[in-house]
N, C-alpha and C positions, 0 to 999 in steps of 0.2 A: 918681796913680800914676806914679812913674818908669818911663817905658818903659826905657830902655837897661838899670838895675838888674835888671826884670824879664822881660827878653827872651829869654832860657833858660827859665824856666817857660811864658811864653806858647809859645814852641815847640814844645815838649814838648805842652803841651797842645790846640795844633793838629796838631799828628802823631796825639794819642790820638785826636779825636774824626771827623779824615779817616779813621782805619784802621778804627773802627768803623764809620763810614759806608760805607766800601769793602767789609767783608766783613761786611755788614747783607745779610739777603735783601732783595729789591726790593718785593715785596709789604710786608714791613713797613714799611718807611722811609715808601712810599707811604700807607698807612693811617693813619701817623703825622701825616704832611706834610698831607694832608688833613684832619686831627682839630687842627691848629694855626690852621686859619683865616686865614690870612697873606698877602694877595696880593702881595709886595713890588714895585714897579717895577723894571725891571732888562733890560739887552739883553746878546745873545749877544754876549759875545766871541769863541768857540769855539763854533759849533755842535757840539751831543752827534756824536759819531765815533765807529766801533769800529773795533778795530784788535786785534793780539796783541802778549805780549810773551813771549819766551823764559827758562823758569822753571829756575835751575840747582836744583841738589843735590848735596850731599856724601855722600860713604858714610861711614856714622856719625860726621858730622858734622865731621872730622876728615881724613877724604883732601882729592882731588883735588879739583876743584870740576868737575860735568861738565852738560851740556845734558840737563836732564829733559824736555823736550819746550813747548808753545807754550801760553799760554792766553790767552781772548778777554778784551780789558779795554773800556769805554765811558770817554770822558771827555769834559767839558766845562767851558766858564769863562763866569761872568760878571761883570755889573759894577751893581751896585746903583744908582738912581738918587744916594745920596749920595756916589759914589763908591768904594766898597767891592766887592773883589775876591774871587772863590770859586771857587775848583777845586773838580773832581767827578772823580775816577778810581774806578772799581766794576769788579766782578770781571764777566763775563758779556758780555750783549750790550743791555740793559735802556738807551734813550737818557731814558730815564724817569728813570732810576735816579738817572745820571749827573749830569742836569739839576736835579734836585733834593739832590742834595751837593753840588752847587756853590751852591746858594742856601742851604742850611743853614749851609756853611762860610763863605758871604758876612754872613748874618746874626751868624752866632756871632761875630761880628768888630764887630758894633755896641752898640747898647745893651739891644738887644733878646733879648741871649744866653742871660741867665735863665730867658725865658721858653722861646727856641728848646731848650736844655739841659733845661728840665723836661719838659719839652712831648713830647720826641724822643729825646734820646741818651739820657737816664735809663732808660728804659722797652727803648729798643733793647742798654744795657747788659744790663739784667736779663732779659732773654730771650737773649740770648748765653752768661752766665752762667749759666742753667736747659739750655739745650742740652748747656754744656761738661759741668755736674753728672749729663747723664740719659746724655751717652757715658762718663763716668767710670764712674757705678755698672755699665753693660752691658759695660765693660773687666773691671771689679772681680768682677762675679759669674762670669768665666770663667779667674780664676788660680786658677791650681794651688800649693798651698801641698806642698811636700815636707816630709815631717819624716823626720830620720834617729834612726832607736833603737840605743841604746847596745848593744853586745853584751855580755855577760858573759864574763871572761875564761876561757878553759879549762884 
């Protein structure tokens, strides 16, 4: 594989599967993480931290940009014994959480990403996507369709 050629798709594809990771509940990731059997060698570069970040917002999308208020993030870094690097940013306070995206995002980066990808993100995908589908229909069962009728001239 040419790295340099493919270094935009590999990005992208590190962005998809840290973002999933990040707004994965922590229970799941952990059941997963646990069902992969994996103990990889690895020391803290970054022990798991919480801290916040300042979340802006625009008014319909389109104004100002303004300060919506603070939320709790965890993150962590490590470093695999082959040398291989993995950040963990999560939403929450979970150092669980964190600690273990950063070893997922460290794995997915070896050769063992196949199985870390079948194993995890797949599964963590489809229950993201069963969540988005069960708020959609509870959006969809409470619009109001307007219909206007024609009047007849008089």
């Amino acid at each position: 594989m040419d790295v340099e050629t493919n270094f935009p798709v590999m990005i992208e594809a590190r962005r998809a599967w840290l973002s999933l990771l990040a707004k994965s509940p922590a229970a799941s990731v952990e059941r997963l993480w646990n069902g992969l059997n994996i103990a990889p060698d690895h020391t803290l570069l970054r022990n798991p931290e919480i801290g916040a970040v300042m979340v802006r917002g625009r008014a319909g999308a389109v104004g100002a940009a303004f300060n919506l208020g603070e939320m709790s993030v965890t993150r962590a870094s490590v470093k695999l014994g082959c040398g291989t690097v993995g950040h963990g940013y999560v939403q929450g306070r979970s150092k669980t959480h964190a600690l273990q995206a950063g070893l997922i995002d460290a794995l997915m980066q070896t050769d063992l990403a196949q199985d870390v990808e079948a194993a995890i993100l797949i599964p963590l995908g489809q229950e993201m996507d069963a969540k988005k589908k069960i708020r959609a229909s509870k959006a969809a069962a409470t619009k109001v369709e307007f219909l206007t009728m024609v009047r007849g001239e008089d």
